[in-house]
N, C-alpha and C positions, 0 to 999 in steps of 0.2 A: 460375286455371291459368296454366303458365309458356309463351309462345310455342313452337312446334313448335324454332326455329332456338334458341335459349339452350340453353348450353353447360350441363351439367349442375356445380351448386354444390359444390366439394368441400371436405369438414371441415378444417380447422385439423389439422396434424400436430403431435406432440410430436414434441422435439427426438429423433433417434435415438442411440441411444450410440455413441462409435464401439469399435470391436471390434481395431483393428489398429495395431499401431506401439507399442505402449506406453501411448496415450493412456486417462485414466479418463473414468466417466461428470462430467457436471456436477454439482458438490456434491461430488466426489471428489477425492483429490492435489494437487498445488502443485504451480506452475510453478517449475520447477528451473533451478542454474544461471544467475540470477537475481538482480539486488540489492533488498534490500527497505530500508524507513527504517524505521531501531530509533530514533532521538532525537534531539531537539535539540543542536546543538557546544554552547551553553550548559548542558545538562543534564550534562553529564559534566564534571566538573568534575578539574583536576589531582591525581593519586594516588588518583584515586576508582575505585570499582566499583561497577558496577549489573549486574542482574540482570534479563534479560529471557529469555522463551518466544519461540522465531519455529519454526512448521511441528512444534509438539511438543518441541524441541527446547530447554533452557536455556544459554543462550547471554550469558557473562557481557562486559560493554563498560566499558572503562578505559581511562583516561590517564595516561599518564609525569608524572610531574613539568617536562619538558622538553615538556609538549606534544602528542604522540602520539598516537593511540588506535588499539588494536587490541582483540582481540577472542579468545576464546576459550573453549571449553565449560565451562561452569559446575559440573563434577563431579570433585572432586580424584580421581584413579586407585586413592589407598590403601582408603580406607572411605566414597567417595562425599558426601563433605561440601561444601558449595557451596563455592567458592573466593571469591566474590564476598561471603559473611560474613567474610572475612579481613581483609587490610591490605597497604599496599605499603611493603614494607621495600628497606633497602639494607646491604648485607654488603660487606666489604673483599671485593673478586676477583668477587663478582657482580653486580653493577651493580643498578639494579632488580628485585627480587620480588617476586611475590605469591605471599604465605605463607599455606597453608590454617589457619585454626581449630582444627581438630583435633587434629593432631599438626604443624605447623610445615612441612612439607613447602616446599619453596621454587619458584617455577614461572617462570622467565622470561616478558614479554610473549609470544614467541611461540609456549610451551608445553611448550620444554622446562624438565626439571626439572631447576635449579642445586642442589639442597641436599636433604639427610633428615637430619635433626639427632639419629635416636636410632641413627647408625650410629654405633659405634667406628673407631679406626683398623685397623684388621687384618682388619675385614671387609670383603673386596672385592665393594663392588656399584658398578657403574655409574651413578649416579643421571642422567647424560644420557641414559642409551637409554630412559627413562619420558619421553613426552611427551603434555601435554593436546592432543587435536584446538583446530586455531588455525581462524580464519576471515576471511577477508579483508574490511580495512575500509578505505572511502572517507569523509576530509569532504569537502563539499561545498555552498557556498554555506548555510555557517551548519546546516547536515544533519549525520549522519552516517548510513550506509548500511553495511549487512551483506550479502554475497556468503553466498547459500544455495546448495550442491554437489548435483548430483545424485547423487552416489559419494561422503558423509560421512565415507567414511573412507578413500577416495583420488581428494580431490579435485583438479580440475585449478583454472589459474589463470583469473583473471578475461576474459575475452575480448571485454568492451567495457565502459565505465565505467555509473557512473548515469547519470543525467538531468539532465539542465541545464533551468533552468525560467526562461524569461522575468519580467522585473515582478518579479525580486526586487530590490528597493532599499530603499534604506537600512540604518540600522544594524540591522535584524533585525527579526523579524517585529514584528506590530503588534498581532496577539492570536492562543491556539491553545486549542482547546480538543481534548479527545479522550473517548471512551470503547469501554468492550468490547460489542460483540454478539455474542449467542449465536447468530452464526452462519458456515456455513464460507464462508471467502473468495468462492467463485464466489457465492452468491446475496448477498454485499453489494455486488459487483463490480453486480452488474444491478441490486441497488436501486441505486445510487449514479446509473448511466446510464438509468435509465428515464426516458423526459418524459412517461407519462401519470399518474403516481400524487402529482403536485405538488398538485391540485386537489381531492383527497380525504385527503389525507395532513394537508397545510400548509395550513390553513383558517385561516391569521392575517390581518385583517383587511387589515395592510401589503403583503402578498404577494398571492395571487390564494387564489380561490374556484370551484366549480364553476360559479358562473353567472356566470363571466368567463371561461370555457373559448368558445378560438377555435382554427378549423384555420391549422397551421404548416404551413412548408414552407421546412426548413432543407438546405443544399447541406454535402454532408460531402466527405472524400479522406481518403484512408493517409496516416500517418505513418512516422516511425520506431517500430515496433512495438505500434502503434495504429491510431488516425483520428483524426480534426479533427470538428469542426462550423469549418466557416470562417468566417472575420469575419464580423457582421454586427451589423445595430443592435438591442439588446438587445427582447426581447418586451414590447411596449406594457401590457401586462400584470401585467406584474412592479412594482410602485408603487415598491419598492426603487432600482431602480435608479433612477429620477427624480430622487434626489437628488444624485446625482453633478452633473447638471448639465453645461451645452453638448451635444453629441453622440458619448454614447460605444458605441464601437464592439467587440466582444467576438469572443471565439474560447476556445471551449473541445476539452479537447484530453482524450483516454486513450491512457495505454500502460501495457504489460504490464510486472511483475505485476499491480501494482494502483497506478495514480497517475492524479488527475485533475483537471486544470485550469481554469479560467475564467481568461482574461488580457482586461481591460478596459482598455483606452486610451483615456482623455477628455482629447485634445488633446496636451499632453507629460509630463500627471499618464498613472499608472499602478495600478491594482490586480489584485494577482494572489491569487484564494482557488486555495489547493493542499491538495489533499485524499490521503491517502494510507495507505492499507490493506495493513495487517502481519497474517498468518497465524498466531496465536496456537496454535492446536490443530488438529483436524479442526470440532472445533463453536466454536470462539469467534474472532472476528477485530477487532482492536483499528482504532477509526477516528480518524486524527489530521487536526484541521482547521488550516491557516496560514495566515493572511492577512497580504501585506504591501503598503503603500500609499505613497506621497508625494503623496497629494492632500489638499490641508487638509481636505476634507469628513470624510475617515476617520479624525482625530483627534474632532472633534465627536460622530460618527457610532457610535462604536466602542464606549458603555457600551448602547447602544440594537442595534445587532449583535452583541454578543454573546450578549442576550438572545436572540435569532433563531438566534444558530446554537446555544445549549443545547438550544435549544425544536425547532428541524428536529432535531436528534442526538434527542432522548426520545423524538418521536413518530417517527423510522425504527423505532429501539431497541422501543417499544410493538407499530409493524407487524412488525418480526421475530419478533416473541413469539408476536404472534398466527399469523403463518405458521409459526411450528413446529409448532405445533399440527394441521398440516394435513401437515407434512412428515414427522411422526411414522408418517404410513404409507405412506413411499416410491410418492405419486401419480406418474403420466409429465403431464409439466408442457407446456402450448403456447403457441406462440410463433407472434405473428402479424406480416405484414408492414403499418405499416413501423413500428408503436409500438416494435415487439420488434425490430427488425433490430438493434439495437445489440448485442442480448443473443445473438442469433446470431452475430455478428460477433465478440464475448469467448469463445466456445467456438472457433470456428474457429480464430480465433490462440492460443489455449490448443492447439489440436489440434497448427496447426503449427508453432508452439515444442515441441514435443518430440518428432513428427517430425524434426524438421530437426537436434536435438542427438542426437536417437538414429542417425541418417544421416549425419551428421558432413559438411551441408553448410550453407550459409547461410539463413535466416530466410526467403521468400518471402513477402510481406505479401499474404493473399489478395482484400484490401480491395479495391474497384473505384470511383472518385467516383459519387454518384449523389447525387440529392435525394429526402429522406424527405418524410411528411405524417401531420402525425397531429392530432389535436384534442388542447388544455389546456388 
């Protein structure tokens, strides 16, 4: 029997949907509005096109010959053919095209259309007033980034840049690995930030184990459109890092849409793992891993981590599988403090990011500092 004075135990709530402002449930919509990473500046190479999905969306990324890169929808306006099967030509009076496969069709970088080559003269058609939806693109620090609209087809301009990420040095990253999971953005966002599923997940002998599971007690704060885990000295637990070697000290960081950091400083060496999550469909979201180092360890280190981070990406990639299997009947999911408060804290800044563009005022980070505790 429970003492006369104890408060009565109250159940675990699932998350509630919210209902007002525009916002969706979790597992629902993208954050709009938004820059996402479509690829590496080394991946796009000069007069190249690639073809990528971001939010459903195909969304073709190239560069000038001169350098450039911009961006634009992957679906020529005549008969729908990818423009990104094309090629970039050059024509007296038009400067750079890309020229659809199809019928030739000719598209400037920024989407409008310079040429139709089965016009005669005497047919007057305008071929500038056909233009492909363009999309605003940033590099950045060896990136490149895509500006997703919430209004596709009158969008407004970019109204704050990407993300500048600490601990990028040297000449470019030092290894990347990525792949697709079959699932939507929000539930990779919360596997990504959970710290209790490390110890059942990741049973590699070098990293931890359930029966190395200890209570934490990490101090967090807002950021700019996130939170921190603030510095501190990495989890005695973690074997990996031990090899860095002297005393390093760490700070891992989230912010919206989907970007997540680890910056480790061991003295005036540097390693930064960035982790960053592109919205491929409603069900599939691509995970890119990059790590950049100046510390000699991470030369050495680096055929033996990569092994590590294929091996974390397959057994997330295996846990998602298996939780669809369980999402397949739209259960109400719960969320407890303070394992989950992360995952509570990615819905509410999802809520008020679009709030706050639907209200046409500025971003309020509803995050408050506090310290979490959870067992791992």
């Amino acid at each position: 029997m429970k003492p006369a004075d104890a408060a009565p135990v109250q159940p675990p709530q699932a998350e509630a949907a919210p209902s007002k402002s525009g916002a969706q449930p979790f597992g629902k919509g993208f954050v709009a509005d938004a820059w996402y990473f479509v690829a590496l500046s080394r991946d796009v190479a000069p007069a190249g096109l690639k073809r990528y999905e971001i939010m459903g969306e195909p969304v073709l990324i190239g560069r000038t010959r001169a350098g450039a890169v911009y961006g634009m929808r992957d679906i020529c306006p005549h008969r729908a053919a990818p423009l990104s099967a094309g090629k970039l030509v050059e024509k007296p009076g038009e400067g750079e095209t890309i020229e659809c496969p199809y019928h030739g069709w000719r598209f400037r970088p920024d989407g409008v259309c310079a040429a139709i080559p089965s016009l005669v003269e005497d047919q007057a058609f305008e071929a500038n007033r056909i233009k492909v939806r363009s999309y605003p693109v940033r590099e950045s620090q060896g990136m490149v980034f895509v500006w997703m609209a919430s209004d596709a087809r009158n969008p407004s301009e970019p109204d704050h840049e990407p993300p500048v990420f600490p601990g990028v040095v040297g000449s470019g990253p030092k290894l990347v690995e990525w792949m697709e999971f079959d699932s939507h953005i929000d539930h990779a966002v919360v596997g990504l930030m959970d710290p209790a599923h490390g110890p059942y997940v990741h049973q590699q002998w070098w990293w931890r184990s359930e029966h190395s599971m200890h209570e934490k007690a990490k101090a967090f704060a807002p950021v700019d459109f996130g939170w921190a885990m603030v510095r501190h000295a990495p989890s005695s637990n973690s074997r990996l890092y031990k090899i860095l070697g002297g005393a390093p000290a760490t700070e891992i960081t989230f912010r919206l849409p989907g970007y997540r950091w680890e910056h480790i400083q061991v003295g005036e060496k540097q390693v930064l793992a960035l982790t960053c999550l592109t919205p491929i469909s409603d069900t599939k979201t691509r995970i890119t891993q990059i790590f950049w180092s100046d510390h000699w360890v991470f030369d050495l280190a680096k055929p033996f981590l990569r092994l590590g981070v294929v091996a974390f990406l397959k057994q997330d990639g295996g846990m998602v599988n298996l939780q669809n299997e369980g999402l397949r009947y739209d259960p109400a999911l719960i969320w407890i403090d303070d394992a989950d408060k992360q995952a509570k804290w990615y819905q509410q800044l999802k809520r008020e990011w679009t709030r706050s563009r639907a209200e046409g005022r500025a971003f309020a980070n509803p995050i408050q500092p506090v310290t979490l505790r959870w067992k791992s």
